[in-house]
Backbone as a chain_set.jsonl record, in Angstrom:
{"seq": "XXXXXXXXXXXXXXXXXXXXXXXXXXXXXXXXXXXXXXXXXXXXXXXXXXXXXXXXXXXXXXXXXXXXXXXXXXXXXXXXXXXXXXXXXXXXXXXXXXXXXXXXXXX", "coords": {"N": [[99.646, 56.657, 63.672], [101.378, 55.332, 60.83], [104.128, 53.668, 60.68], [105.192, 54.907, 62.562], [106.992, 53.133, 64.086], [109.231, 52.576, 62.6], [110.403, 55.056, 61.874], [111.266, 55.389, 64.835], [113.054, 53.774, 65.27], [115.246, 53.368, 63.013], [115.513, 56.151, 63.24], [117.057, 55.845, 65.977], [118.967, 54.017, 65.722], [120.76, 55.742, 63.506], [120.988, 57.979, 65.054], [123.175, 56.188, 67.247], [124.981, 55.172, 65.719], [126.256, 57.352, 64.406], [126.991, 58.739, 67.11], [128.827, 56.754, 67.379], [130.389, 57.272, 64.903], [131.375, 59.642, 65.479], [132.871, 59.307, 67.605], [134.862, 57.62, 66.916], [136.475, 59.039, 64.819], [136.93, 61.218, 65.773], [139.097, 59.998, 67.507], [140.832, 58.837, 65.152], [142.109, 61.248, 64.092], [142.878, 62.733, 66.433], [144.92, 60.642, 67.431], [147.939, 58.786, 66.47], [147.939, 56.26, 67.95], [145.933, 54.913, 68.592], [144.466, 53.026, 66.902], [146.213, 50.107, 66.752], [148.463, 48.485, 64.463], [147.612, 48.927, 61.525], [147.016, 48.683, 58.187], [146.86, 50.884, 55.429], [145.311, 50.979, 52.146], [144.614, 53.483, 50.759], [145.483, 56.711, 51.39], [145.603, 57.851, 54.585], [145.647, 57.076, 58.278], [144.772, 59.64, 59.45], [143.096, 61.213, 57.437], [140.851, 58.944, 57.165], [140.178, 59.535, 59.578], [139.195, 62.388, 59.338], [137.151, 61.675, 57.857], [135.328, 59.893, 58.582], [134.914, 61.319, 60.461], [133.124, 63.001, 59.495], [131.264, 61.696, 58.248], [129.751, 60.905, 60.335], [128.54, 62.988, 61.595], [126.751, 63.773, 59.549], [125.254, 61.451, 60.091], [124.242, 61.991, 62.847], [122.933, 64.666, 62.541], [120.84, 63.581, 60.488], [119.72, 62.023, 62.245], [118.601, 63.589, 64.465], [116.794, 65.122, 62.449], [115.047, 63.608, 61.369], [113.683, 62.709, 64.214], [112.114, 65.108, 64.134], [110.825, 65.002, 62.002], [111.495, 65.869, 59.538], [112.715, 66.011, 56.172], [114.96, 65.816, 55.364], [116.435, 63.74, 57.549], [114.864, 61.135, 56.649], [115.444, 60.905, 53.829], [118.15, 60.376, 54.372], [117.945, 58.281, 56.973], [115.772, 55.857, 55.58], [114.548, 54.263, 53.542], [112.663, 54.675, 50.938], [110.199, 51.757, 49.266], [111.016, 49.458, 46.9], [108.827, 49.238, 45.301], [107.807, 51.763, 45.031], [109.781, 53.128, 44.045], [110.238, 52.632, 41.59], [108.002, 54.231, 39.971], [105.908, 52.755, 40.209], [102.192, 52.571, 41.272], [100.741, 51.658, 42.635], [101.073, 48.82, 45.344], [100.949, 45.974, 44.705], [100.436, 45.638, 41.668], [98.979, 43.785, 39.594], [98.809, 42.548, 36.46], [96.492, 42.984, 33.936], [94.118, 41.189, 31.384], [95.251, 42.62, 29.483], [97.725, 43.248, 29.199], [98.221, 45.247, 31.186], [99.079, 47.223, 34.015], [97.122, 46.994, 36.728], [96.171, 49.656, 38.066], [94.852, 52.456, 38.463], [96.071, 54.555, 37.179], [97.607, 53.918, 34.972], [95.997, 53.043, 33.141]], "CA": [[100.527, 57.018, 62.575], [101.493, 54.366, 60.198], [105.396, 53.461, 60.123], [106.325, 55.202, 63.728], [107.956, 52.678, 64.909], [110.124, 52.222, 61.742], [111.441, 55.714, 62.065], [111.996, 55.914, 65.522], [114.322, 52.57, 65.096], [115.938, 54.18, 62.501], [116.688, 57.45, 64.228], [117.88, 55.641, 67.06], [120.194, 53.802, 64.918], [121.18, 56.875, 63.426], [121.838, 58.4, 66.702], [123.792, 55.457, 67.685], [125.922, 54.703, 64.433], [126.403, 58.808, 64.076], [128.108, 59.159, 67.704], [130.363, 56.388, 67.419], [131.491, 57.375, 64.014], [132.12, 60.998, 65.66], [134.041, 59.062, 68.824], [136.25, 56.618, 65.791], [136.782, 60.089, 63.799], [138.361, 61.702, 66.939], [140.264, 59.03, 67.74], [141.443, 58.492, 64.036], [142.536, 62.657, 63.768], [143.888, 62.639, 67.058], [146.115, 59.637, 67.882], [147.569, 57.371, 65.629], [148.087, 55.103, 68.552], [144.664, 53.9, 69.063], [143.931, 51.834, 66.064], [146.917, 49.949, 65.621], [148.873, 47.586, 63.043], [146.894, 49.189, 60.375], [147.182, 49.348, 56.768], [146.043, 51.398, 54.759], [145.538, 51.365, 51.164], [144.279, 54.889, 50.456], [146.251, 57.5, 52.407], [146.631, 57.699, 56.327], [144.506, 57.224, 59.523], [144.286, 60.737, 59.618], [142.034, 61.617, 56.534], [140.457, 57.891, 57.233], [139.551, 60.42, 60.483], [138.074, 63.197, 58.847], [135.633, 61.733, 56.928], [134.073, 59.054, 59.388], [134.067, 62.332, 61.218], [132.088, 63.687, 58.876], [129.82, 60.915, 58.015], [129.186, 60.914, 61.774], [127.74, 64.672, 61.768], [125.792, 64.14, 58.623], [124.377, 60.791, 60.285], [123.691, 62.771, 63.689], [122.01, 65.852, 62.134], [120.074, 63.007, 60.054], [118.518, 61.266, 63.208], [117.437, 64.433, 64.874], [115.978, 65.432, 61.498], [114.317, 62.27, 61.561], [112.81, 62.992, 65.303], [111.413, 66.33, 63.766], [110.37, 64.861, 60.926], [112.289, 66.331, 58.387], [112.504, 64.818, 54.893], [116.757, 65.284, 55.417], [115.989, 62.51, 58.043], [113.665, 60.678, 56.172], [115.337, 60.564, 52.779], [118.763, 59.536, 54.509], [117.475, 57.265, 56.876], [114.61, 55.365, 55.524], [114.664, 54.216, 51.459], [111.514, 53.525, 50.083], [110.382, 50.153, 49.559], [111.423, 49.391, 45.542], [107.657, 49.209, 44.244], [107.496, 53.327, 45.43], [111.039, 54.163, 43.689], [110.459, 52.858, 40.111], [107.254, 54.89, 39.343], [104.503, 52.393, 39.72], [101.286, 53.846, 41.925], [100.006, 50.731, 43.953], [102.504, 47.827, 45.39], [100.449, 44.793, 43.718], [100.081, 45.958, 40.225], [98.415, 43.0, 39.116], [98.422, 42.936, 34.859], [95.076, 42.819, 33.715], [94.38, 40.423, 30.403], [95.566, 43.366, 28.431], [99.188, 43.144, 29.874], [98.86, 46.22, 31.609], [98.797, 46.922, 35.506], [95.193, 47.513, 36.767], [96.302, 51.051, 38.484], [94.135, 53.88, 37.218], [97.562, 55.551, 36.575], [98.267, 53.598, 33.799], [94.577, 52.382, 32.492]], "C": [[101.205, 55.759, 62.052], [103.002, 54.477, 60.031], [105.687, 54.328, 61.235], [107.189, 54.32, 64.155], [109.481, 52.264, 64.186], [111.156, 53.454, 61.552], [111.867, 55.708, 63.168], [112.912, 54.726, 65.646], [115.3, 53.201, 64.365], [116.639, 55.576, 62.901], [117.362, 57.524, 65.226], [119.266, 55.108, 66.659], [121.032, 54.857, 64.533], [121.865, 57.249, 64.49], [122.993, 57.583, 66.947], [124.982, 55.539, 66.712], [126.942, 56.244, 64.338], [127.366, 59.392, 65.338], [128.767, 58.614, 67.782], [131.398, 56.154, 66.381], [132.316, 58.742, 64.56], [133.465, 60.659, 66.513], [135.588, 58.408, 67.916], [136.687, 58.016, 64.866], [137.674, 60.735, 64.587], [139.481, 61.703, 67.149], [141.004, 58.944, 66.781], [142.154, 60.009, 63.9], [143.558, 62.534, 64.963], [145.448, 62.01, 67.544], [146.594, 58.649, 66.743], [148.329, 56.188, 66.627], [146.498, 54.158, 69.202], [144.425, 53.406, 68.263], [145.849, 51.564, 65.75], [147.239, 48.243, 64.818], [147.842, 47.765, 62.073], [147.603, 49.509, 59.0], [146.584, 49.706, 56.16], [146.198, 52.013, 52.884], [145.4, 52.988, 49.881], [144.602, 55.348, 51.487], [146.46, 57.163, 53.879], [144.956, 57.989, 56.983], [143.754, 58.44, 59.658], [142.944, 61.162, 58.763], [140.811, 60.393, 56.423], [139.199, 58.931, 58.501], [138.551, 61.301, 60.43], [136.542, 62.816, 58.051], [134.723, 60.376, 57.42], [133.496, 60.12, 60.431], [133.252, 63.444, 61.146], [130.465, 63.046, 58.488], [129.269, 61.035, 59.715], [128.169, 62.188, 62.466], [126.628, 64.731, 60.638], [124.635, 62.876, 58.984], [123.655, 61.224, 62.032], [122.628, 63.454, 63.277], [120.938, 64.847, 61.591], [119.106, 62.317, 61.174], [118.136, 62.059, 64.089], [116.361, 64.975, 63.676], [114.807, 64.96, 61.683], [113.161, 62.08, 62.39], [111.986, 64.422, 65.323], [110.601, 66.197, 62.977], [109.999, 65.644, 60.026], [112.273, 65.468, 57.411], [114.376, 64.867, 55.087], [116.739, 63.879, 55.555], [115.655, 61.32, 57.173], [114.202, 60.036, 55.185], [117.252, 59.829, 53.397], [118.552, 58.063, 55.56], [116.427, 56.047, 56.698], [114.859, 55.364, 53.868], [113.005, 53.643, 51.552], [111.324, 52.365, 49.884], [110.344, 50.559, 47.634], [110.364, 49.895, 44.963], [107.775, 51.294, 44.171], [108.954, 53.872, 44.281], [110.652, 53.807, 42.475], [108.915, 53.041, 39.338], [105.82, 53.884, 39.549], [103.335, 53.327, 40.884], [100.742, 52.589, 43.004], [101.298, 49.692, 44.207], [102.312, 46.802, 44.494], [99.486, 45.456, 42.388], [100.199, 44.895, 39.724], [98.205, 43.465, 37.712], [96.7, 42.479, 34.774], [95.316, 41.789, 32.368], [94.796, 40.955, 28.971], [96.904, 43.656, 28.79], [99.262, 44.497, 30.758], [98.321, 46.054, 33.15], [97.362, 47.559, 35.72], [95.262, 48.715, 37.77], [95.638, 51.832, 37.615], [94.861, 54.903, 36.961], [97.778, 55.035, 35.171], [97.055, 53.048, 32.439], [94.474, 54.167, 31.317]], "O": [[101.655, 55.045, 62.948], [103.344, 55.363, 59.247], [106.806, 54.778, 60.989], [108.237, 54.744, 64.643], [110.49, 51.841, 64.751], [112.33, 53.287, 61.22], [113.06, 56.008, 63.14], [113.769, 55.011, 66.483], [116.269, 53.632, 64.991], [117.813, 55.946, 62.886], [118.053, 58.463, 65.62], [120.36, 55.518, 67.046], [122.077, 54.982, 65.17], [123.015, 56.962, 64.821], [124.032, 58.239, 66.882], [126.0, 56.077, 67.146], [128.167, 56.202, 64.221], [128.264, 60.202, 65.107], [129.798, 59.129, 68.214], [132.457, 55.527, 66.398], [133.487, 58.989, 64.273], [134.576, 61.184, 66.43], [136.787, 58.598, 68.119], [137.497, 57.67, 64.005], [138.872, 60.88, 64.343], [140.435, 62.481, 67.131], [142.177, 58.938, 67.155], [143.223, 59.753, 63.344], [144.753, 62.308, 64.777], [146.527, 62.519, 67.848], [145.836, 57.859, 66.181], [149.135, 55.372, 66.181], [146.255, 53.197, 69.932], [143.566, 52.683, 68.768], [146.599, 52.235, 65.04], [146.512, 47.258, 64.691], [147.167, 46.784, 61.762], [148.487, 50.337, 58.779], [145.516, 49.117, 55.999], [146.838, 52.968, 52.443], [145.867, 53.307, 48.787], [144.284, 54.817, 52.551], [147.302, 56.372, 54.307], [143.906, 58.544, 56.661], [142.547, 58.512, 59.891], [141.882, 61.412, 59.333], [139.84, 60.667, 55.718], [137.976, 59.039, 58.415], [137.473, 61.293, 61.025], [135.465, 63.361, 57.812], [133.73, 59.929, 56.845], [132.42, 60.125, 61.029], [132.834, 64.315, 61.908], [129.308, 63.463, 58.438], [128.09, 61.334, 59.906], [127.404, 62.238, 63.43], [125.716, 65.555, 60.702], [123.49, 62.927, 58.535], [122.575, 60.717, 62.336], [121.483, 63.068, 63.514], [119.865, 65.072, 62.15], [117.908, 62.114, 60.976], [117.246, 61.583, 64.794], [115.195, 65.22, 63.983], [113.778, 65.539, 62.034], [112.078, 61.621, 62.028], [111.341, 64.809, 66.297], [109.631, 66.953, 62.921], [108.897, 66.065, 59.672], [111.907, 64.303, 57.571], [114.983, 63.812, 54.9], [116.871, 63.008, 54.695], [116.545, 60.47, 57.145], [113.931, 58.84, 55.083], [117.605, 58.8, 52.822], [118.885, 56.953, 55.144], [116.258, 55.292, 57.655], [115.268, 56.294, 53.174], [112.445, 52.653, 52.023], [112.228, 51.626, 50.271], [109.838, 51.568, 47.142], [110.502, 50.837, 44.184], [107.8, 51.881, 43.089], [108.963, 55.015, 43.823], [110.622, 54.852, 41.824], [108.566, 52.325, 38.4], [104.753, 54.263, 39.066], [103.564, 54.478, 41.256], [100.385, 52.856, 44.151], [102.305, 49.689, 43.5], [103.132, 46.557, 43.61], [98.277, 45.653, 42.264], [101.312, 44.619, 39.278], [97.591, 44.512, 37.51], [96.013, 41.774, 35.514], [96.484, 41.481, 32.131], [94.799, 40.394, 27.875], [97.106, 44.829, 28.477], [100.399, 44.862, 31.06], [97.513, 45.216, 33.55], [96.728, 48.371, 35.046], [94.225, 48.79, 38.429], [95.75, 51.92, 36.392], [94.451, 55.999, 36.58], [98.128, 55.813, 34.283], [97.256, 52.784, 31.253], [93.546, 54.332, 30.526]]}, "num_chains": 1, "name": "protein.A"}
């Protein structure tokens, strides 16, 4: 299978990144003595809390997706490589001497 080893890096990452935003989301709801001398220019530790302890559940669920192979997974962690996102059909779309790319998409 072509590109296993690129998701399961990625879903390990995932995994990884996903429980220790859940453990810093905890911590940020529960206490506000574990992070301190903080400032904060948008509101308070607390809501700083909720929503790393949300990204942390949406990057969890994303790296079991991932190990199911789910497109959830897939489409959060893993981007396309550029040539795939802006429509062309091969990576080296070589112009031909008629300026156009020599894909039989566009011939």
């Amino acid at each position: 299978m072509r590109g296993a080893g690129s998701v399961i890096f990625a879903g390990i990452l995932l995994f990884v990144a996903g429980t220790l935003n859940i453990l810093y989301g905890i911590a940020g709801i529960g206490t506000d003595d574990f992070f301190v001398n903080t400032d904060y220019v948008f509101s308070t530790i607390e809501t700083w809390g909720w929503i790393t302890l949300l990204l942390g559940i949406i990057q969890l669920i994303a790296s079991f997706s991932l190990f199911a192979g789910g497109a959830f997974g897939r489409v959060i962690g893993i981007s396309p490589p550029r040539s795939e996102r802006s429509g062309r059909c091969c990576r080296s779309a070589v112009p031909t001497r008629s300026g156009r790319p020599a894909c039989s998409r566009f011939a």
